[in-house]
C-alpha positions in Angstrom: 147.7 59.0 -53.2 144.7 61.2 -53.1 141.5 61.5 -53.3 138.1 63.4 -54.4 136.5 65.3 -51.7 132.6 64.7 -53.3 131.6 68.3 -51.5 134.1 70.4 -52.6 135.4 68.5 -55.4 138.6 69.4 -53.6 141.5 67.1 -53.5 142.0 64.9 -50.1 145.6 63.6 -49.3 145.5 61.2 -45.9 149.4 60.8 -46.5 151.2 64.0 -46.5 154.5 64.5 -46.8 156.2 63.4 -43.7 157.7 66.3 -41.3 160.3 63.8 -40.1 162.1 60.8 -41.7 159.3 58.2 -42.6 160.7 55.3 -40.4 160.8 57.7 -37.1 157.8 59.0 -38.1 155.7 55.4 -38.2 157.6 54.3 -34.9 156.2 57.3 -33.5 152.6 56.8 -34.0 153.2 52.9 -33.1 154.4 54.0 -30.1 151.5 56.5 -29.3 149.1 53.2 -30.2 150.8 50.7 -28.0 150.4 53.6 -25.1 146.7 54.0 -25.8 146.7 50.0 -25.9 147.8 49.8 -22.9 144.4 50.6 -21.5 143.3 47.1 -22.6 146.0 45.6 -21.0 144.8 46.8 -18.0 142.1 44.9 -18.4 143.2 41.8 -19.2 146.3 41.8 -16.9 145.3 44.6 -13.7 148.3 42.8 -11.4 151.0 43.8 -13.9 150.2 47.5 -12.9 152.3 49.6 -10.2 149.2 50.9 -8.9 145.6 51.4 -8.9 142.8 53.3 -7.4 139.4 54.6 -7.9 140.3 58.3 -8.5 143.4 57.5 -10.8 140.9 55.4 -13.0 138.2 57.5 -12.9 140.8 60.8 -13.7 142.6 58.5 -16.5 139.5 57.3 -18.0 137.9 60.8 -18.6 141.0 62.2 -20.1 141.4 58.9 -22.8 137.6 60.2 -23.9 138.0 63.7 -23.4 141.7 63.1 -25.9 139.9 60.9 -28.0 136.6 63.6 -28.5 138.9 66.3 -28.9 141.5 64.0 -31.6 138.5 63.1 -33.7 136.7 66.7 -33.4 139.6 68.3 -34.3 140.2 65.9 -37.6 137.0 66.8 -38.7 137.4 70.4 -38.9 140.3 69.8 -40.4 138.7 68.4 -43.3 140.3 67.6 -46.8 143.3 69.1 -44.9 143.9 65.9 -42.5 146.5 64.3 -43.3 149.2 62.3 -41.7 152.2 64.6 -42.5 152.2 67.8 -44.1 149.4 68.3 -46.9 150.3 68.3 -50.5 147.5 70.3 -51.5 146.4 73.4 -51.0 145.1 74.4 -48.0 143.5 77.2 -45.5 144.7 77.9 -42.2 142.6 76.2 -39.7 141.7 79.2 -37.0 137.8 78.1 -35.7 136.5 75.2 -33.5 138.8 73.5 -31.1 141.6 75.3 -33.1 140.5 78.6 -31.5 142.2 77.7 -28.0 145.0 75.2 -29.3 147.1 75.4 -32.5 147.4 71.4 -31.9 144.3 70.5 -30.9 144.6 66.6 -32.9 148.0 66.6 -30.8 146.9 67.6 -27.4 144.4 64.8 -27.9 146.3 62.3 -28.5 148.3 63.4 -25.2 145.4 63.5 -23.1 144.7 60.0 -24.7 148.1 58.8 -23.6 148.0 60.8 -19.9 144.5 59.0 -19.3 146.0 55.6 -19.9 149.0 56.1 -18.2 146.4 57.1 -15.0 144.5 54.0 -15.7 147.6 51.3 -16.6 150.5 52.8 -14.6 153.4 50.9 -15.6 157.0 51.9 -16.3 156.7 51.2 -20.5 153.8 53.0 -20.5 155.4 55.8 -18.6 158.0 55.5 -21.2 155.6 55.3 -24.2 154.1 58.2 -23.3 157.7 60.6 -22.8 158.8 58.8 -26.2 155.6 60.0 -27.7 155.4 63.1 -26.4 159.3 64.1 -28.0 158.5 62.2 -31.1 155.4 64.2 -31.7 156.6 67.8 -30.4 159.6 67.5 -33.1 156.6 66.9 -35.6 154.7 70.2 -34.3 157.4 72.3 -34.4 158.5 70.9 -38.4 154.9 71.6 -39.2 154.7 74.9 -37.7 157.6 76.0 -39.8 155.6 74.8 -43.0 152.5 76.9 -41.4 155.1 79.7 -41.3 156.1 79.7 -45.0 153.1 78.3 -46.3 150.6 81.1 -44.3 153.2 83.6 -43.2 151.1 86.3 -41.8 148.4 85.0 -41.0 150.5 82.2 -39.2 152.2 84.3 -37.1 149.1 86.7 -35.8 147.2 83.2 -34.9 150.2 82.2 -33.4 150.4 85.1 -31.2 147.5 84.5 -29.9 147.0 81.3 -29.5 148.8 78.5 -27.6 150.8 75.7 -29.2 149.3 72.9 -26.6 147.2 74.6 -24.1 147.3 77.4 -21.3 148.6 81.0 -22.0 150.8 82.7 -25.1 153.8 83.2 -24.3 155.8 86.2 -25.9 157.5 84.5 -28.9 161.5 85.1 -30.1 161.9 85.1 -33.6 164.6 82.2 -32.5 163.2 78.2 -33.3 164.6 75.3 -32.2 
């Protein structure tokens, strides 16, 4: 399915080709939801959680906003290029904005999203949402980094020397992938 960017008169493709087989990857972004849900079932049900406190809630509600800023920022300068999956059209390696300190700045997002609610609903699934998320999503980076690689070669590799998969510092790079 795509669609007509009106601007550009580009094409727009929101379904890409998935990275990973289609079933793991729709369980994975269920499973990222039901984390970020869990933030209402705080809520509705604060006994069911191990713990609470002021500075947990207050840490874990500023890093679900901070994700979700930085998720929906990112998407937009992404433009006609957001998609869920690898694109299917042409495209230009995203190097500016957020993506100028994080090669994953839509991932790390979604993370913080997940780490916030975990700090504000601390229960063992969400715990568990969160790790299942987090190994889901990591095999998706790393399947779309080597489509980056073939697709911008290059290019890919000088912006991946210098910038961070996640966040923090570059770390020297072997040729060797998982």
């Amino acid at each position: 399915m795509t669609f007509l960017d009106r601007n550009s008169k580009m094409k727009f493709d929101p379904l890409g080709k998935s990275p990973i087989p289609l079933p793991a990857l729709l369980l994975s972004k269920f499973i990222m939801l039901c984390s970020w849900l869990f933030f209402i079932v705080r809520m509705k049900r604060p006994g069911l959680m191990l713990y609470t406190s002021d500075f947990t809630d207050t840490l874990g509600v500023m890093l679900f906003v901070a994700g979700l800023i930085c998720l929906l920022v990112s998407l937009f300068q992404l433009g006609h290029a957001a998609s869920v999956g690898l694109p299917r059209i042409k495209t230009e390696l995203r190097t500016s904005g957020f993506y100028t300190w994080t090669r994953n700045p839509v991932y790390l997002g979604a993370f913080s999203m997940c780490a916030g609610s975990c700090l504000y609903a601390m229960h063992f699934l969400n715990f568990l949402l969160f790790a299942v998320t987090f190994a889901f999503h990591h095999r998706i980076v790393l399947k779309e980094e080597a489509f980056l690689a073939k697709t911008f070669g290059h290019a890919w590799e000088e912006y991946r020397a210098r910038v961070p998969r996640y966040f923090g510092w570059v770390r020297k790079q072997s040729n060797l992938s998982l």
